[in-house]
N, C-alpha and C positions, 0 to 999 in steps of 0.2 A: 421376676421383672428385670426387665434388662436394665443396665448400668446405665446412665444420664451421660456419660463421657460416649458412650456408642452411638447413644444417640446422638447429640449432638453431630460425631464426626459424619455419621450416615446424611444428617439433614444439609450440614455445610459442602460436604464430598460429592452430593449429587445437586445440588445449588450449581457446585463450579462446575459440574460434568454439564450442565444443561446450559449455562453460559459459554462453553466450549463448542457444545454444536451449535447453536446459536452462530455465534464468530465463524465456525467452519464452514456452513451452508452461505454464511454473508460473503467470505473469502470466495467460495467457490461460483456464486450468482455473479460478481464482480469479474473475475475471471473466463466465466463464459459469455456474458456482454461485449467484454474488451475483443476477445478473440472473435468474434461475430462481429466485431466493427473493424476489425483490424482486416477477417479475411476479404470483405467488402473494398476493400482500398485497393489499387494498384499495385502498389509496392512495401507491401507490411515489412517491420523488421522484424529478423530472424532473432535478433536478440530479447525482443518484445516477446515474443512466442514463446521463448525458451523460460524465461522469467514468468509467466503467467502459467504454462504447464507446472512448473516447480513450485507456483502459491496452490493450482490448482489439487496437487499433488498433497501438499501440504498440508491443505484444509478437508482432503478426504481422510487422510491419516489422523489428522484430529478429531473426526467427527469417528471414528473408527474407534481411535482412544476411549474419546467421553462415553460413550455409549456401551464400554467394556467399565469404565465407571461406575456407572450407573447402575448397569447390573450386580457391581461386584459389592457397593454398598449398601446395594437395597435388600441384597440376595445372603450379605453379609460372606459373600466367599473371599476366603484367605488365596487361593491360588490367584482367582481374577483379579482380587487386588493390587499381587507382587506384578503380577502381569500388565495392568494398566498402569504402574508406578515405573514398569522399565519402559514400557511405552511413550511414557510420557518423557522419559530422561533421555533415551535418543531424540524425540523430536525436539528437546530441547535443545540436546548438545545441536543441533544441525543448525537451528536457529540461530544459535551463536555463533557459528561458523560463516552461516551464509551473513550474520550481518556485519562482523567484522572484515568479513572476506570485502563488502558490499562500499565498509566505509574505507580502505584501503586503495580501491579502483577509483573511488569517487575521490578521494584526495591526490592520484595522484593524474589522473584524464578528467580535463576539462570539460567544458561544453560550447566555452565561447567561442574557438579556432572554427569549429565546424558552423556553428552561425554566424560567422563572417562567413566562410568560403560560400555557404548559401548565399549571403547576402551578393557577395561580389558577381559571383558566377549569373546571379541573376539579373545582376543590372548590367554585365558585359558582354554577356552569351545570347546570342539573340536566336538560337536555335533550341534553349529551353521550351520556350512556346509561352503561355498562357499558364501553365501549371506553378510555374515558379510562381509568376507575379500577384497571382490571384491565392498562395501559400502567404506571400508577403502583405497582400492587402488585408486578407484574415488576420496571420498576426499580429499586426500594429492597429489596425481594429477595433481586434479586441481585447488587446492589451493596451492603449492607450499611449504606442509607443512611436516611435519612427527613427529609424535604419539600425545599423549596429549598438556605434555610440552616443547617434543622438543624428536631427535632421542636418548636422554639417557634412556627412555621409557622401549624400547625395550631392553636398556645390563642394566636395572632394574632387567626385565623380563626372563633375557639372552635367548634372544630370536635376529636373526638375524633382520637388519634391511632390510627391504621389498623394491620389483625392486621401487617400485609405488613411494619411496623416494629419485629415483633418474630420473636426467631429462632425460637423455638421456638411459637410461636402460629400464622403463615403457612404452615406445610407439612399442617396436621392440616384436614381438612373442616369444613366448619360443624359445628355442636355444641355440647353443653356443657364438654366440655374443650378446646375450641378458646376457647369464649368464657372459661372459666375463667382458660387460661393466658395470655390475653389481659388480663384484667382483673389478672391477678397481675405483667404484664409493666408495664401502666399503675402498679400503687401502688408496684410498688419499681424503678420508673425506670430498666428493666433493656433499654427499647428503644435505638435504633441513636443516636448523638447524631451523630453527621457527616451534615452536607446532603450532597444527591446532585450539588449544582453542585461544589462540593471535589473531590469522589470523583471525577466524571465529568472533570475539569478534570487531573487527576492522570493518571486514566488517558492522557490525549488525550493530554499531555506526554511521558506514559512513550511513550507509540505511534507521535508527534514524534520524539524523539530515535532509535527503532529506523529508522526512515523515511530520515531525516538521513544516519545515519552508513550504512546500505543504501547510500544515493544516491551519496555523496563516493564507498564504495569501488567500487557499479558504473561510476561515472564516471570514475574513474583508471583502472579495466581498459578503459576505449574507447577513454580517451585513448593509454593503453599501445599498443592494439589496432590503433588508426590509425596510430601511428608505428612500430608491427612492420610493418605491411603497405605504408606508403611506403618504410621500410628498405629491405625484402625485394625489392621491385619493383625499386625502383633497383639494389640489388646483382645481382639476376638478370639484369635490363639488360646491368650491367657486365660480368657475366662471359658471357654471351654475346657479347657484340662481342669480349671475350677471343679465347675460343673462333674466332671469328669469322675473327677477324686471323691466330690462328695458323697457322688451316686455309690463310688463303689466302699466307701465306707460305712454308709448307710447299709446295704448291702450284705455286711462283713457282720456288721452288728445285730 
């Protein structure tokens, strides 16, 4: 009968290999969505693509992993196990790479400079078109915001402030009670006062710390994950030369 410590690693070892694919088909469905909405768009960024190929990338090499995993625990092989345990410690190392790389750029380039220059360009470029303005009536929207720093923006700009800054004026068609509740939004100062740089800025942070605390806990299950799987080798090792010795003692006698 096998050892209870084998056991065990086998059941917990292939537990996390199968919450790995798991994660890496989720990675990868998320991945091929974004890029399928992204090529749909006029003008995708090129940085957006680059970044979703490399999770894409990522989550097939994990699901690659786990399923070297799985084999190696169930099958109890020593080689597929040193092999999914290096496996796993490069995609490790890369991960820590790309997110310190990740948190360096983000501390030192902003994002607010460029939604002002949206903003501005939109409200003084009159050969934009439609596309700007109907990007800016979206984000304030439905984010519940209006202009940069808030609707002073706009009587900066002296420029009116727009239906899309009010709640109940933005949803109703053009018209006369679309313009009414519009002008009724303008006299009693009933529009949105938070800038959309705040809002966005907030969200980003809240979406930051989900990310964060994601990463540390999928990174402690790999870390777990490599030292289940050098365990498990080595103890199988062990107890086959066990085995090994006994047979040829027995043998001998």
């Amino acid at each position: 009968m096998k050892p209870k410590s084998i056991r065990c690693m086998k059941f917990f070892l292939a537990l996390f290999n199968i919450i790995f694919i798991l994660f890496g088909l989720v990675l990868m469905a998320i991945c091929v969505i974004n890029m399928r909405d992204r090529a749909q768009r006029e003008q995708p960024s090129s940085l957006s693509r680059g970044v979703l190929s490399f999770i894409l990338t990522l989550g097939f090499g994990l699901i690659v992993t786990a399923v070297l995993g799985c084999i190696g625990s169930l099958r109890e092989n020593v080689k597929i196990l040193y092999v999914h345990a290096c496996f796993l410690m490069f995609l490790l190392s890369v991960e820590v790479m790309v997110g310190v790389g990740s948190a360096v750029i983000n501390a030192w380039v902003g994002g607010g400079s460029e939604l002002r220059l949206q903003f501005y360009k939109n409200i003084t470029v009159d050969d934009e078109g439609p596309n700007q303005q109907a990007f800016w009536d979206k984000l304030q929207s439905e984010n519940q915001c209006c202009g940069v720093d808030g609707p002073q923006d706009y009587a900066i700009l002296q420029r009116d402030i727009p239906a899309s800054c009010c709640a109940r004026a933005h949803p109703l068609r053009e018209g006369g009670a679309r313009r009414h509740l519009h002008s009724t939004c303008i006299t009693e100062k009933t529009y949105y006062v938070r800038g959309c740089e705040e809002v966005l800025r907030q969200k980003k942070a809240f979406k930051g710390n989900i990310f964060i605390t994601t990463g540390i806990i999928f990174t402690l299950l790999e870390i777990v994950c490599i030292i289940l799987s050098l365990w498990m080798a080595r103890v199988v090792r062990q107890e086959r030369r066990k085995l090994q010795q006994n047979l040829q003692a027995h043998f001998e006698t």
